[in-house]
C-alpha positions in Angstrom: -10.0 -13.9 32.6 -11.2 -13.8 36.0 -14.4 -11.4 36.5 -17.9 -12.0 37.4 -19.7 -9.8 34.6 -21.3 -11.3 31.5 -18.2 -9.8 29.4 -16.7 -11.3 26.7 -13.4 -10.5 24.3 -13.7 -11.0 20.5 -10.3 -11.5 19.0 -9.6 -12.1 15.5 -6.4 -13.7 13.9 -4.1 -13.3 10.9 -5.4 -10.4 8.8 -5.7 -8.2 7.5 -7.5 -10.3 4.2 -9.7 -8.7 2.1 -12.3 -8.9 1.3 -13.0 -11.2 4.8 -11.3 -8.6 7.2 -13.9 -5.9 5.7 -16.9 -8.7 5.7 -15.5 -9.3 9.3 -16.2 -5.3 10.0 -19.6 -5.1 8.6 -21.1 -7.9 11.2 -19.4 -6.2 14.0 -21.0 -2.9 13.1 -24.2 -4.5 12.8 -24.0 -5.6 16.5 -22.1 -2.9 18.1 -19.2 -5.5 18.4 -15.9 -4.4 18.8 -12.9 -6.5 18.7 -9.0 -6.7 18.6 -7.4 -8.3 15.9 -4.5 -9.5 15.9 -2.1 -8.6 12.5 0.7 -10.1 11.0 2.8 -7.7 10.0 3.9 -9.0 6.2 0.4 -8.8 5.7 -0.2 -5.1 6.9 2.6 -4.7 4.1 0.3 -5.9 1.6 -3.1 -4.8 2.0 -2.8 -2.0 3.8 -5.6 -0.1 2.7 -7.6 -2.9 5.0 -5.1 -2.2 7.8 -6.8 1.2 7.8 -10.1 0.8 7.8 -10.0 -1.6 10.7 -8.2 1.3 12.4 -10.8 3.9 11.3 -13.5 1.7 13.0 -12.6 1.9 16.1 -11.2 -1.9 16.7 -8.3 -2.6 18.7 -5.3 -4.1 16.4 -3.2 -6.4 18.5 0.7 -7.5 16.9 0.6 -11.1 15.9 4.3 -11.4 14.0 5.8 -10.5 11.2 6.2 -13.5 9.4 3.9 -15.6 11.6 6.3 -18.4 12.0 7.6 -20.5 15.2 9.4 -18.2 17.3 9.8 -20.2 20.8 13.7 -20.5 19.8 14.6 -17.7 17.2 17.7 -15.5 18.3 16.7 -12.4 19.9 17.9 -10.4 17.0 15.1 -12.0 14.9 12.5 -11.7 18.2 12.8 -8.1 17.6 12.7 -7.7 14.2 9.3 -9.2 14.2 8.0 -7.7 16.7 9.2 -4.7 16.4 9.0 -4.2 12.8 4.9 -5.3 13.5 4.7 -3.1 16.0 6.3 -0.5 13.8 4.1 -0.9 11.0 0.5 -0.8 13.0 1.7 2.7 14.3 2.3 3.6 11.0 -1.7 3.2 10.2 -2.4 5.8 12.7 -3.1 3.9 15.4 -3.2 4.9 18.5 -4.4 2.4 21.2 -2.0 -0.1 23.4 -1.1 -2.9 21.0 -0.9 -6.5 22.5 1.6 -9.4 21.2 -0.2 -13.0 20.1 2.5 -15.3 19.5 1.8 -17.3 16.4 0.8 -20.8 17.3 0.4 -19.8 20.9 3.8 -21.2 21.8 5.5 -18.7 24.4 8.2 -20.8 26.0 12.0 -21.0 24.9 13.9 -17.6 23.8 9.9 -16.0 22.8 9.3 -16.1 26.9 13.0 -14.7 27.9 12.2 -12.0 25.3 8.6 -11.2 26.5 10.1 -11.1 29.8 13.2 -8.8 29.8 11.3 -6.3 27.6 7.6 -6.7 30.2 5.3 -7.5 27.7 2.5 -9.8 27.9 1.4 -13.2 25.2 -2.4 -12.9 25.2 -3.8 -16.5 24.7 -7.2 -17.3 24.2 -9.8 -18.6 27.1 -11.8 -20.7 24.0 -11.3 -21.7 20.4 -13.4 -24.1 18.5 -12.2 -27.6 17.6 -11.6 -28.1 15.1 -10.7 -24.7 14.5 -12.7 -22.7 12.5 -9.5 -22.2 10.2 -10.5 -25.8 8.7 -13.3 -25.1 7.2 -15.5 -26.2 10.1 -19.7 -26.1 10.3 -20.4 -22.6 10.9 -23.5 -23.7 12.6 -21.1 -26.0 14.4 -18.9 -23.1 15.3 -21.1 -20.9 16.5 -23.2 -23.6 19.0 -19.3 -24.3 20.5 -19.2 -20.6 21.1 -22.3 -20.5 22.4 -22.5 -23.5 25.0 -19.1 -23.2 26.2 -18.3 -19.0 26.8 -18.5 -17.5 30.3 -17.6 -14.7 31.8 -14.4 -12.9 30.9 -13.8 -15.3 27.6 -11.6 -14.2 25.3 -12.9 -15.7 21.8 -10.4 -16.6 19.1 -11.8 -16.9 15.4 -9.6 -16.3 12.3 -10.4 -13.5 9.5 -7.2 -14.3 7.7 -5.4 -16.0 6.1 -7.8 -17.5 3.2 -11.3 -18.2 2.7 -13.1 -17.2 6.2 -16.3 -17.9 4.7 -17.4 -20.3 7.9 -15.9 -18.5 10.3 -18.2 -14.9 9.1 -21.1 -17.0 9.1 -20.8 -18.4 12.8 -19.6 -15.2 13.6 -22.9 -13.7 12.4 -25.1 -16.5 14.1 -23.3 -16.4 17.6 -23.2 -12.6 18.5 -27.0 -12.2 18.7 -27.6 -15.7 20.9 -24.5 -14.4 23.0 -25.9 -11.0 23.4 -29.4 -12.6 24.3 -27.7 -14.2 27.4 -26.9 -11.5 28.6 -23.0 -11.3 27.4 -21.7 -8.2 26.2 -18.7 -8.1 24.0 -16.1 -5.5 25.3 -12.4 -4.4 23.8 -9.7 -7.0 25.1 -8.1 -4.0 26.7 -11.5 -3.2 28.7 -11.6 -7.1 29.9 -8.3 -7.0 31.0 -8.8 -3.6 33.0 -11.4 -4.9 34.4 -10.6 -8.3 35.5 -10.3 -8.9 39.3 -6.9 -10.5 38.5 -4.6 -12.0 35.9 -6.8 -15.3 35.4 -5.9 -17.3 32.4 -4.4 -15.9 29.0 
């Protein structure tokens, strides 16, 4: 995103997953962190009772799919049923604040970018993600310094808290917050980021 203030975007993918989403929590609170994450809707379904306390935290939740599968080419009928039906079922937790779409696998072209189009809503990418993702089982340590080297102002951060073991990911989650916030960065909602952005800049 395009702004000159130290702020950073925390987003998480592909929860809820407990007991990670609620590990995922704890750290935040410990730093004041908030974040958005970003749910698949199948898994709302099953662990709800997670849905909920990420929405009694405070935490943006953004819609991520219902099934989390390629949708660059699925028929519009299918577009909306998972969308909507995600959209649908974060509502349903009480939730109250604007709820952004992540397109699983980041792939927005074909009938996903017609759909996003004709009904005005917006993919939010990521500005940085480590590599290899922290999804693989990565270095924590290794995570975290890639966070840390590489974000500047206006970043939005991807990390995963679902689905699986997100052992690595809490862990360099846990290291990089206090280095960032030491520098000077201060992590803000994604909606907050994008209010505040001088312009569009890079999704």
């Amino acid at each position: 995103m395009a702004t000159s203030e130290k702020l950073l975007a925390l987003t998480l993918d592909d929860g809820p997953n407990p007991p990670f989403t609620e590990h995922f929590l704890r750290v935040l609170g410990r730093y004041g962190v908030p974040a958005t994450f970003f749910f698949i809707g199948r898994n709302i379904e099953m662990h709800r009772a997670t849905a909920l306390k990420v929405v009694q935290s405070g935490n943006e939740i953004g819609n991520h799919s219902y099934s989390h599968e390629r949708m660059r080419w699925r028929s519009f009928f299918s577009l909306d049923h998972e969308i909507a039906r995600t959209d649908f079922l974060i509502r349903s937790l009480g939730y109250k604040g604007p709820v952004h779409f992540r397109a699983p696998f980041g792939e927005v072209s074909g009938s996903l970018g017609w759909w996003l189009f004709l009904r005005g809503r917006q993919a939010i990418g990521y500005s940085f993600a480590p590599n290899p993702p922290d999804y693989l089982r990565s270095n924590p340590r290794e995570i975290a310094g890639q966070f840390i080297r590489e974000s500047t102002p206006g970043s939005i951060l991807l990390l995963h808290d679902g689905e699986g073991l997100r052992v690595e990911s809490l862990e360099a989650l846990n290291e990089m917050i206090p280095v960032l916030q030491s520098k000077g960065f201060t992590f803000v909602r994604l909606s907050e980021l994008l209010a505040r952005s001088k312009k569009g800049g890079r999704l």
